[in-house]
C-alpha positions in Angstrom: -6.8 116.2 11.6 -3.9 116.4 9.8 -0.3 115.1 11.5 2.2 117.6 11.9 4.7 115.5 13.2 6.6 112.2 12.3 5.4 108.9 13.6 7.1 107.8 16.4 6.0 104.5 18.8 5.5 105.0 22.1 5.1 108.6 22.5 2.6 111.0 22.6 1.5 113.7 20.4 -1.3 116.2 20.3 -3.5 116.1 17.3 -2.5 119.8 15.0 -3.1 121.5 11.9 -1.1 124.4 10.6 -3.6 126.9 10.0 -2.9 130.8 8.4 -5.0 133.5 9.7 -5.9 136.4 7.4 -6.4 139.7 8.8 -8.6 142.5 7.2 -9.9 145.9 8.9 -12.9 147.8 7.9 -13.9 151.4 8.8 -11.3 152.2 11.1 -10.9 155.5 13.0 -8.8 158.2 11.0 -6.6 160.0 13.1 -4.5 161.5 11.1 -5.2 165.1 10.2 -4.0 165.3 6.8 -4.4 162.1 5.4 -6.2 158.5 6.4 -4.5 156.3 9.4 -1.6 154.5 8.3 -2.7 150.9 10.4 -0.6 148.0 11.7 -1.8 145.3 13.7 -0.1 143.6 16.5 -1.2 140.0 17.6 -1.1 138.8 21.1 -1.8 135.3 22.6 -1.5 133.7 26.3 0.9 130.8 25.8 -0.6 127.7 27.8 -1.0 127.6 31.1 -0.7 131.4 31.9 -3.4 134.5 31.7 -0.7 137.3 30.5 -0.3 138.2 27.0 2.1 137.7 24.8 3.2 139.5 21.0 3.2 136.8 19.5 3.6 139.0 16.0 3.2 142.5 13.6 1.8 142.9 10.0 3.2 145.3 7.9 2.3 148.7 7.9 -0.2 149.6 5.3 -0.4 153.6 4.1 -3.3 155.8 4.3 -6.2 153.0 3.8 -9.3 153.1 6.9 -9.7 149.2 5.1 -6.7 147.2 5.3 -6.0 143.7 3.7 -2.7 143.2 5.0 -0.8 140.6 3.6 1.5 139.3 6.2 -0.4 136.4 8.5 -0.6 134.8 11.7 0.4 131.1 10.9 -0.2 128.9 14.3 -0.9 125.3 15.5 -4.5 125.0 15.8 -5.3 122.6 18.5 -8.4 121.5 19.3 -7.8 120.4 22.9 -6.8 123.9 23.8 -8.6 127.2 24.1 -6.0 129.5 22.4 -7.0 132.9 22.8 -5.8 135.8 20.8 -5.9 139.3 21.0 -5.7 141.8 17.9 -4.5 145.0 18.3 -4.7 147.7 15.5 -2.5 151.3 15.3 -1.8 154.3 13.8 1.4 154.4 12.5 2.9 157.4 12.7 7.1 156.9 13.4 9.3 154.0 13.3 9.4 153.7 16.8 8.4 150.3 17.9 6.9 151.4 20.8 3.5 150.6 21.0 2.8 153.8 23.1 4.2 156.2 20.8 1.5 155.5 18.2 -2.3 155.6 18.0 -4.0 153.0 19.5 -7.4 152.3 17.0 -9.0 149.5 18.5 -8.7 145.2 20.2 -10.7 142.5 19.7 -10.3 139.3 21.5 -11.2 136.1 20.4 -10.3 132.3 20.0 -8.9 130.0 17.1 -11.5 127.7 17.5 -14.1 130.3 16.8 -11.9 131.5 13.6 -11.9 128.2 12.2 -15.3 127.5 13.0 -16.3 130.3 11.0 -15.5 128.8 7.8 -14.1 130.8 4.7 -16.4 133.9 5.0 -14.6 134.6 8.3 -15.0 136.0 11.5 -16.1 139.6 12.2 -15.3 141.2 15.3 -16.2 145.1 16.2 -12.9 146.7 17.7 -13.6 148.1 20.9 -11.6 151.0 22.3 -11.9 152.8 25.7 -13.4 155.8 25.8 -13.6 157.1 29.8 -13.9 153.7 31.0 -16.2 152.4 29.3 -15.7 150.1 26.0 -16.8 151.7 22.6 -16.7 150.4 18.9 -15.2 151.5 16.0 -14.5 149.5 13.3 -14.3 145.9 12.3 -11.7 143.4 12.2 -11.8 140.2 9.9 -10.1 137.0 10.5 -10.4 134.1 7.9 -8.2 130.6 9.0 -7.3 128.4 6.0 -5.2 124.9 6.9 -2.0 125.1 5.5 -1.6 121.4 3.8 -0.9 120.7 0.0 -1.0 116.6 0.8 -4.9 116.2 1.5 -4.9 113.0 -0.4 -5.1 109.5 0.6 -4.6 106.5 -1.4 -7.0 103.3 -1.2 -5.1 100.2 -2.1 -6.2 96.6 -2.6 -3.9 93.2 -2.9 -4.4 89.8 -4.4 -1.6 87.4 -5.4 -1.4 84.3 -7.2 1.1 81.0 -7.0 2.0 82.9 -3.7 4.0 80.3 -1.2 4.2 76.8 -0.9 2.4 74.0 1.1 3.9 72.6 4.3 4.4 68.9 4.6 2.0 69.3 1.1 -1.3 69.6 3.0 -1.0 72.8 5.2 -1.7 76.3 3.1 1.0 79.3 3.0 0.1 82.1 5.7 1.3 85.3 3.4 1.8 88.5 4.2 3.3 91.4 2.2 4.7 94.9 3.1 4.8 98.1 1.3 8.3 100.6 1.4 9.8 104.0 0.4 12.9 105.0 0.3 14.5 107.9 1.6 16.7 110.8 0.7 19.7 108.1 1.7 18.3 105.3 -0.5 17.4 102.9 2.6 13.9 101.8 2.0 11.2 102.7 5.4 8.5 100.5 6.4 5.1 102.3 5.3 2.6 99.5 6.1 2.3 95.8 6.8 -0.6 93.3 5.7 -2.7 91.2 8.3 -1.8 87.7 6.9 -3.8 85.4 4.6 -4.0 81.5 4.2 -3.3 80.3 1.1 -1.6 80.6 -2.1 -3.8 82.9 -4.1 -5.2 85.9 -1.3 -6.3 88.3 -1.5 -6.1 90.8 1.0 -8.4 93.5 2.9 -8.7 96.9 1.6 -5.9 99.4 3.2 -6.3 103.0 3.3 -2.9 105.5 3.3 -2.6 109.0 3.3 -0.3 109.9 0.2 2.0 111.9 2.6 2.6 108.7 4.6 2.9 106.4 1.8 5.1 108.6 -0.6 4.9 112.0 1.0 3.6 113.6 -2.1 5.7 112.6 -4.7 4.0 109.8 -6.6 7.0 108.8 -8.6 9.0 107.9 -5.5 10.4 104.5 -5.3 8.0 102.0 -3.5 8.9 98.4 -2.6 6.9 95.6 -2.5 7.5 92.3 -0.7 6.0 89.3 0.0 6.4 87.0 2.9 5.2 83.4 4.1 5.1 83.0 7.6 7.2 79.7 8.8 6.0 78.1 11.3 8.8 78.7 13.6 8.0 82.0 13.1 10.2 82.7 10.5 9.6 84.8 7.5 10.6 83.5 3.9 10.7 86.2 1.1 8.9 85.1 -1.9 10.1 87.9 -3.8 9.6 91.9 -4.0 8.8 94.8 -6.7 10.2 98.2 -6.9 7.0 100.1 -7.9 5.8 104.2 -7.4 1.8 105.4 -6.8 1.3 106.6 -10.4 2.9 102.7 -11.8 0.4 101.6 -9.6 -2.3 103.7 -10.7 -2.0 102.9 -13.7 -2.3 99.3 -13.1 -5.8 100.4 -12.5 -8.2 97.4 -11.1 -6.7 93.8 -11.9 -3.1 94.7 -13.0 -0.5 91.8 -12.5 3.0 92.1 -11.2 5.5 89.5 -11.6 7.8 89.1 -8.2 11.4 88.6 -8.7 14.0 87.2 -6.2 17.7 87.0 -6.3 17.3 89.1 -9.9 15.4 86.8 -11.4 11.8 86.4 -12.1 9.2 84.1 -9.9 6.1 82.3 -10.7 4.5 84.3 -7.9 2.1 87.0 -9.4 1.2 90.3 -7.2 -2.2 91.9 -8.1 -3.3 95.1 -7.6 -6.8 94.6 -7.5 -7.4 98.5 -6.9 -5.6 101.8 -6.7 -7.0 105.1 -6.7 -6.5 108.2 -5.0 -8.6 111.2 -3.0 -9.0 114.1 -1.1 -8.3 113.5 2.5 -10.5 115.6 4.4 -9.3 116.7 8.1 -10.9 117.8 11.1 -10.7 121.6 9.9 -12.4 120.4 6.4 -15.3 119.6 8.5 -15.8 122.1 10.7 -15.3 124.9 8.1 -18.0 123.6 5.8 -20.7 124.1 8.8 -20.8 120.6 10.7 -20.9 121.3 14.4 -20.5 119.9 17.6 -22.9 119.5 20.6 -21.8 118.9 24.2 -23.9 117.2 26.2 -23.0 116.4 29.7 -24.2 113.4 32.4 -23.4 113.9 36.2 -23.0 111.3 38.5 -25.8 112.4 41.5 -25.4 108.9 43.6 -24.3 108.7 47.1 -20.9 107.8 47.0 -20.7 111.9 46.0 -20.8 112.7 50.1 -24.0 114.9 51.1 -23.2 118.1 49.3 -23.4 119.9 52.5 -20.3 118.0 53.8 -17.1 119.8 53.1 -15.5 116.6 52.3 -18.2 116.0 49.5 -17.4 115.7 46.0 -20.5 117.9 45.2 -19.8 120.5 47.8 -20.0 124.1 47.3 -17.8 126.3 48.9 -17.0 129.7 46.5 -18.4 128.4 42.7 -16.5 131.1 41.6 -12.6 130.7 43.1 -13.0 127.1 43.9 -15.0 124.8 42.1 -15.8 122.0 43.0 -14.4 118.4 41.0 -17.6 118.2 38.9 -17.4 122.0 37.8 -13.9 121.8 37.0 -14.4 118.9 34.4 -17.6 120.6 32.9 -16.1 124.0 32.5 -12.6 122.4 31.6 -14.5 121.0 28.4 -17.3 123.0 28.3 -14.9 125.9 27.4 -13.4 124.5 24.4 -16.6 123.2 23.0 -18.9 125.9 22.7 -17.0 127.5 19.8 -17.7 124.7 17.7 -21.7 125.3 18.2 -23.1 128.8 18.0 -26.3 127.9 19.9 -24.3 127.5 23.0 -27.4 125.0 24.0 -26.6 122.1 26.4 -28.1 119.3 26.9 -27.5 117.7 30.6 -28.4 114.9 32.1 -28.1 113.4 35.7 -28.4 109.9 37.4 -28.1 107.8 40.5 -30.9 110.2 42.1 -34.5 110.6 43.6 -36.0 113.1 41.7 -39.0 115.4 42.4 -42.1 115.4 43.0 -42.2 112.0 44.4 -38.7 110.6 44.9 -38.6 107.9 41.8 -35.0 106.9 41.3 -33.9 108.0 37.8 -30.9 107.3 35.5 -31.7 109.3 33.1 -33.6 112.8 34.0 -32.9 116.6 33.1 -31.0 118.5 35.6 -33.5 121.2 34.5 -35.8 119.4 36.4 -38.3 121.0 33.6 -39.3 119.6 30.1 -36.3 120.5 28.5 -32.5 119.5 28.9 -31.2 122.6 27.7 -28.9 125.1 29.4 -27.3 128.1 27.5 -23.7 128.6 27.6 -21.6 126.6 30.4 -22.5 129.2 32.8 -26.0 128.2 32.4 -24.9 124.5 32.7 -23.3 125.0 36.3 -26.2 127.3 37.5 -28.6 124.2 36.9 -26.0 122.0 38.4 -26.4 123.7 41.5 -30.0 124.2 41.5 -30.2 120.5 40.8 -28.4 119.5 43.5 -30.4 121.3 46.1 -33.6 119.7 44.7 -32.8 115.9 44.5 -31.7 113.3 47.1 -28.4 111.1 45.7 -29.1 108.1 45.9 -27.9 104.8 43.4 -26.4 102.9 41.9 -23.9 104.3 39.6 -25.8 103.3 35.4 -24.4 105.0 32.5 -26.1 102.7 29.7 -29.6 105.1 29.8 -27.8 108.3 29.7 -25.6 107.1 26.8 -28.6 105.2 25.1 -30.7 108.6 25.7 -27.8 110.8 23.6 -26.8 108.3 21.1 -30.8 108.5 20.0 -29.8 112.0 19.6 -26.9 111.2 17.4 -29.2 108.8 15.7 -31.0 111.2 14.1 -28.0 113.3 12.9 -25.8 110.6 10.6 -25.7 112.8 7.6 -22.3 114.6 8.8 -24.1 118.0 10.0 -23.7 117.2 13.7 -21.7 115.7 15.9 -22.2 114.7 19.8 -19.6 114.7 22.8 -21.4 113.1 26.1 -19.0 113.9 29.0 -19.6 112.1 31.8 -18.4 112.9 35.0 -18.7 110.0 37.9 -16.9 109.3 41.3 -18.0 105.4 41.4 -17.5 101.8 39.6 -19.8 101.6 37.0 -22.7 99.0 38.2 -24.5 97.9 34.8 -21.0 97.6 33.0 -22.5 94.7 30.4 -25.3 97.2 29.6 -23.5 100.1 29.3 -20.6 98.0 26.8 -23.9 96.9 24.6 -24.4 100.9 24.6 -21.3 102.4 24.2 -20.7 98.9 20.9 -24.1 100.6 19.4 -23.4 103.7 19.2 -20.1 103.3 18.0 -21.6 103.2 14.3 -23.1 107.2 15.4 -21.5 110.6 15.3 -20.9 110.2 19.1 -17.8 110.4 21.5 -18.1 109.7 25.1 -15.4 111.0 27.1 -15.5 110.0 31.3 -13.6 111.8 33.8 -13.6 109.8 37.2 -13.3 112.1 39.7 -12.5 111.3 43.7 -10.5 108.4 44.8 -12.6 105.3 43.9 -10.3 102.8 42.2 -11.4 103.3 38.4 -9.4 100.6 37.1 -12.6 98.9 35.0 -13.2 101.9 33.6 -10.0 101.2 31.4 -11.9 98.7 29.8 -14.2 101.0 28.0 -10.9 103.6 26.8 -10.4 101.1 23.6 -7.2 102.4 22.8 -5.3 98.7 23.2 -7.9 96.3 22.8 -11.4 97.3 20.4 -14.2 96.6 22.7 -16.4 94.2 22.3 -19.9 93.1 23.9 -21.7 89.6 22.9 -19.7 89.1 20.4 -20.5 92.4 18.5 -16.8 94.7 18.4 -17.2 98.8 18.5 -16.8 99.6 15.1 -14.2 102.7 16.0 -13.0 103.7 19.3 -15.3 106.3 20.9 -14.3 106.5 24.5 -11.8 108.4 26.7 -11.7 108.1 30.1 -9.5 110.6 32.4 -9.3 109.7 36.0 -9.7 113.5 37.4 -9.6 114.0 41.8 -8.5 117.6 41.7 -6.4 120.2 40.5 -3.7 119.5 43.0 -3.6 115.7 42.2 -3.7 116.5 38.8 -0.9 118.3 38.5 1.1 115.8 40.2 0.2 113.3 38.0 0.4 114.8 34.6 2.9 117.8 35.1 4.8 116.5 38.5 5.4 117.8 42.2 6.1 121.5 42.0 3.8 123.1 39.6 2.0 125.5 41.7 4.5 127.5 43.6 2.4 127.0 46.9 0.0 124.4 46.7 -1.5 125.0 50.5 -4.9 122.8 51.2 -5.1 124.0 54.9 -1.7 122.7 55.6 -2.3 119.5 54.1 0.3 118.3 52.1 -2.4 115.5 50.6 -5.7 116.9 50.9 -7.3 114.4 49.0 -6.4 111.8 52.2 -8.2 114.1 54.1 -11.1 114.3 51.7 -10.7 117.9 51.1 -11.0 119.1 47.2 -10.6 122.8 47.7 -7.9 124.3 45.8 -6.5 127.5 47.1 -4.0 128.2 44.6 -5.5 130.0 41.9 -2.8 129.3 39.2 -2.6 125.6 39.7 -6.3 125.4 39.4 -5.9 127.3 35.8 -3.5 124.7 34.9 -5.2 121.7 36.0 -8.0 122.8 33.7 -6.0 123.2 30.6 -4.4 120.2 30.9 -7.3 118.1 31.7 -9.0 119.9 28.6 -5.6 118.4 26.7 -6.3 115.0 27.7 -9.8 114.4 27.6 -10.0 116.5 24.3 -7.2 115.1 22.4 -8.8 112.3 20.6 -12.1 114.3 19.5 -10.9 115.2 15.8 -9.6 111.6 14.9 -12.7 110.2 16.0 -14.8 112.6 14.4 -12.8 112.4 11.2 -13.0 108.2 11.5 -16.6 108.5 11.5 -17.1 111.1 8.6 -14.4 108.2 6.6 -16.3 105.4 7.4 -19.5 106.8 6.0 -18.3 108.0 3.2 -19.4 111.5 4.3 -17.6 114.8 2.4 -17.4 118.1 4.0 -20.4 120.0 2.7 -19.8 123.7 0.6 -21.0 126.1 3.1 -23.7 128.4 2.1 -22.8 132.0 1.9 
């Protein structure tokens, strides 16, 4: 997915894209006497965090047509993390009142910007409903087509080699060089873009480096680029061994092999830089993919082992009190992420898995088996998902220990099977314990780091989850025998319940009366239930946010690194 924003150390930003939405009506009602309707449409959304609706903006008012194109668009932050829901509203325009009441309603539809998007170019089509006596009644069709708004979708692969670079210490030990790449700025200051790994000796050559054009030059390929090479001292120091003032199309044209002589203090060096390859491409986002048909599969893995509490103990972690009003930890997380992720696959089907139980007929203990409790791991939609979640539950006996390597081994065989950039598989898994077959599931989670897979695990209850950091590879890659992931595919999200979560990602205060039964820590108690409607709704956004938010980097990483183009989708 495309940044929006500027790169900035140490903070945190959710992964956007700018996307326009295109609004089109067919066959609207005509209720005007004389002539056709004269539509507008009004769009509302429910800003995060809230279930009230918002005008968020109007089109233009388009004269006696029953099929309007208008021209006037709803340009929004797409984010992938959040469920953004927007409502479409279409009048009769008969006054220049803006009062909505004072004209002719025609019709709503609701609907998502995931499932715009997902829809590709031919667009979403919606029936607009009115309400006729109570009950809901179609008349016409809306049509919503999302385009990405982003004119630098190129990226620039470079590759370095140098000659006479350095000098020898003491006359035996090889030059450790390094070089750096520049722009300069409206104010003439030059800005670090990127910095080699460095490389022993005098003639390196340097590993292939990948830059989006907006990063390196922002678009404009004639802008001033400056190249430097270093030797690392070793004190630590850095010793210029001279620099280049170059652009993207200089370098271009340099093609494969083109030599630049470095200069220093003004004058020319021995020290040759060469740019062993330069050329550019289409940088393809997370919106690129999805468009052109590839989709994504949930598939979810619950933790059924002991350590839960018996689910007929109030205090348990699997405990059912009103599914409904108050889910329980584990239905939180599935419907948190469930609800995002079925509009990127229009089969709705659900694959999930349990372990840590005895399963029927005969009590085995299983680490892998189908909540189902049938031949197939299938549920449809996530409503379907917590149904067999607690049917499940009723059926089996928790048991132990806590093994994720067969459940992730049993959906990365999945994956396996889908490399071609059609598909692409989220496992959540949702656990309360310390993971007891950590080297296994590191060998598992290392293999399928070369699959369309992401595994994202939400630690629920109060079981110190500190190893699980380990797996999260955002600071160090991990690794297992020797063998490193080849991308970063986990996230884990510790998750007790909405209260706690709240606290700990928004602060003390978010729900205007967080009562547990008068418990000002309920978790201390053992008590999950959450009676506060409103902070439950915002717990489940924001954990959607977090364990969400690294989904379209990953899934663009693994479309880059296999050299996989979105495909044209068929009409």
């Amino acid at each position: 997915m495309q940044a929006t924003s500027t790169f900035s150390p140490g903070t945190s930003v959710a992964p956007t894209s700018t996307i326009e939405i295109a609004i089109s009506c067919r066959n609207l009602m005509d209720k005007d006497i004389l002539s056709k309707s004269d539509p507008m449409c009004v769009i509302f959304h429910q800003p995060l965090g809230s279930t009230h609706w918002v005008e968020l903006m109007r089109t233009e008012t388009i004269q006696n047509n029953l099929c309007p194109d208008f021209f006037q668009k709803v340009t929004i932050e797409y984010r992938f993390e959040e469920q953004q829901i927007l409502k479409f509203e279409v009048y009769d325009i008969d006054s220049p009142s803006p009062n909505l009441s004072e004209h002719d309603f025609l019709g709503f539809a609701e609907t998502t910007v995931a499932s715009i998007v997902s829809s590709g170019s031919m667009g979403l089509s919606l029936p607009l409903l009115t309400n006729v006596q109570g009950l809901r009644k179609a008349q016409g069709t809306i049509i919503l087509i999302a385009e990405e708004l982003s004119s630098l979708k190129d990226e620039v692969t470079l590759k370095f080699g140098g000659n006479s670079l350095g000098e020898f210490s003491c006359c035996i030990f090889p030059p450790n060089v390094f070089f750096t790449i520049s722009k300069v700025n409206e104010a003439s200051k030059y800005v670090l873009v990127h910095r080699s790994e460095p490389v022993v000796g005098p003639d390196p050559t340097w590993k292939q480096i990948t830059i989006s054009v907006r990063s390196l030059c922002n678009g404009d390929r004639d802008r001033g680029l400056k190249i430097e090479c270093f030797q690392e001292k070793y004190n630590g120091a850095h010793k210029l061994l001279g620099s280049y003032v170059s652009n993207l199309n200089h370098l271009i044209s340099l093609g494969s092999g083109g030599g630049i002589k470095l200069q220093r203090d003004s004058k020319e060096t021995n020290s040759t830089f060469l740019v062993l390859g330069c050329h550019v491409s289409q940088l393809f986002t997370f919106v690129d993919y999805i468009q052109n048909g590839t989709k994504i599969h949930c598939c979810f893995a619950i933790d059924f082992t002991s350590s839960n509490g018996d689910a007929s103990d109030p205090t348990s972690l699997h405990h059912f009190s009103d599914g409904i009003t108050q889910p329980n930890p584990y239905e939180q997380a599935m419907q948190s992420v469930g609800d995002i992720i079925q509009d990127y696959d229009n089969t709705k089907m659900f694959p999930v898995l349990g372990f840590g139980a005895r399963v029927p007929p005969n009590g085995t203990v299983s680490h892998n088996f189908k909540i189902t409790l049938n031949e197939s791991p299938y549920c449809y939609g996530i409503a379907g998902v917590l149904e067999a979640y607690r049917n499940c539950i009723r059926l089996i006996q928790m048991y132990g220990p806590t093994n994720f390597s067969p459940v992730i081994n049993h959906i990365a065989r999945m994956a396996a099977n889908s490399r071609g950039g059609d598909d692409y598989y989220v496992l959540l898994i949702v656990t309360d314990g310390i993971i007891t077959d950590m080297p296994n599931t590191k060998e598992a989670i290392v293999n399928a780091s070369t699959l369309p897979l992401s595994i994202i695990i939400v630690g629920v209850g109060g079981a110190d989850f500190e190893a699980m950091e380990e797996l999260d590879g955002d600071a160090v890659r991990l690794s297992s025998n020797g063998r490193f992931a080849e991308r970063d595919i986990v996230q884990f999200v510790p998750y007790r319940d909405a209260y706690t979560w709240m606290n700990s990602t928004v602060g003390p205060g978010t729900s205007s009366a967080p009562f547990y039964n008068g418990l000002s820590n309920p978790y201390d108690q053992g008590s999950w239930n959450q009676q506060h409607s409103t902070t439950h709704r915002l717990a489940q956004i924001k954990l959607a946010q977090e364990v969400l938010q690294e989904i379209p980097d990953q899934l663009t990483g693994y479309m880059r690194s296999k050299g996989i183009r979105p495909k044209a989708k068929t009409a």
